[in-house]
N, C-alpha and C positions, 0 to 999 in steps of 0.2 A: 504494500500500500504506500501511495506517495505522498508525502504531505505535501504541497505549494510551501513555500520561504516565504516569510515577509521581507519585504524590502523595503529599505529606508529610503531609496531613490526614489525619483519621480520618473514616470516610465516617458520615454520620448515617444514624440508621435513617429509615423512610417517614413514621412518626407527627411526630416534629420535623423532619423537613423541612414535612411538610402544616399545622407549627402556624407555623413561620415566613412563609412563604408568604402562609397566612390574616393577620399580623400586615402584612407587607410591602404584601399588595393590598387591605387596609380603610383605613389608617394614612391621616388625614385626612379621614377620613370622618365624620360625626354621632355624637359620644359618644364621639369617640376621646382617649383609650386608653381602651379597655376596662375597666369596672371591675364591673359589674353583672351577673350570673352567669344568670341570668333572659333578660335581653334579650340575652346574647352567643350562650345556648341556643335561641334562636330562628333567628338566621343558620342560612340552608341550609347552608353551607361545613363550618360547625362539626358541622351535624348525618351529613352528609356524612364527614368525615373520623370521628366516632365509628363508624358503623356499618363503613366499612373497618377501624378499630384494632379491634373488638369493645372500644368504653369506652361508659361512660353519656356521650349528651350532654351531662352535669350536671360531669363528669370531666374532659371535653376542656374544655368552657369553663373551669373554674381552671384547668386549666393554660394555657391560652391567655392568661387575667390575669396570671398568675405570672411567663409567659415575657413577657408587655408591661410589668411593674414591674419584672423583672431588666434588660430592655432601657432601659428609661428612666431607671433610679437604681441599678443596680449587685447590686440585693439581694433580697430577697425581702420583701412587705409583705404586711398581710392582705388578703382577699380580700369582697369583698358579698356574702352567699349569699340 
């Protein structure tokens, strides 16, 4: 019999989990970190996870830079459009 854990966390919704994810399984890849909004709308993954959130591909990729300049320096910086 399995008990469920509580957890002290607060569970993320689907869309930041599938953007961490994306960050987590590129990270060291060509042009990483992401800063070019063009070539990050291009990845299937990215195009991928907009058509599940209903965002523009154009939407999900900033936020994907956003959330890889929050991760690398603490804050938020501008974006390439």
């Amino acid at each position: 019999m399995h008990r469920q854990r509580k957890s002290s966390r607060t569970p993320m919704d689907p869309y930041h989990l599938g953007l961490f994810w994306i960050l987590r399984n590129h990270a060291g890849g060509g042009g990483w970190p992401p800063r070019d909004v063009s070539k990050v709308a291009g990845w299937a993954v990215v195009r991928m996870l907009a058509y599940q959130s209903r965002r523009t591909v154009r939407d999900v990729a900033i936020d994907l830079i956003a959330h890889a300049e929050v991760m690398e320096h603490g804050e938020k910086a501008g974006v390439v459009g």
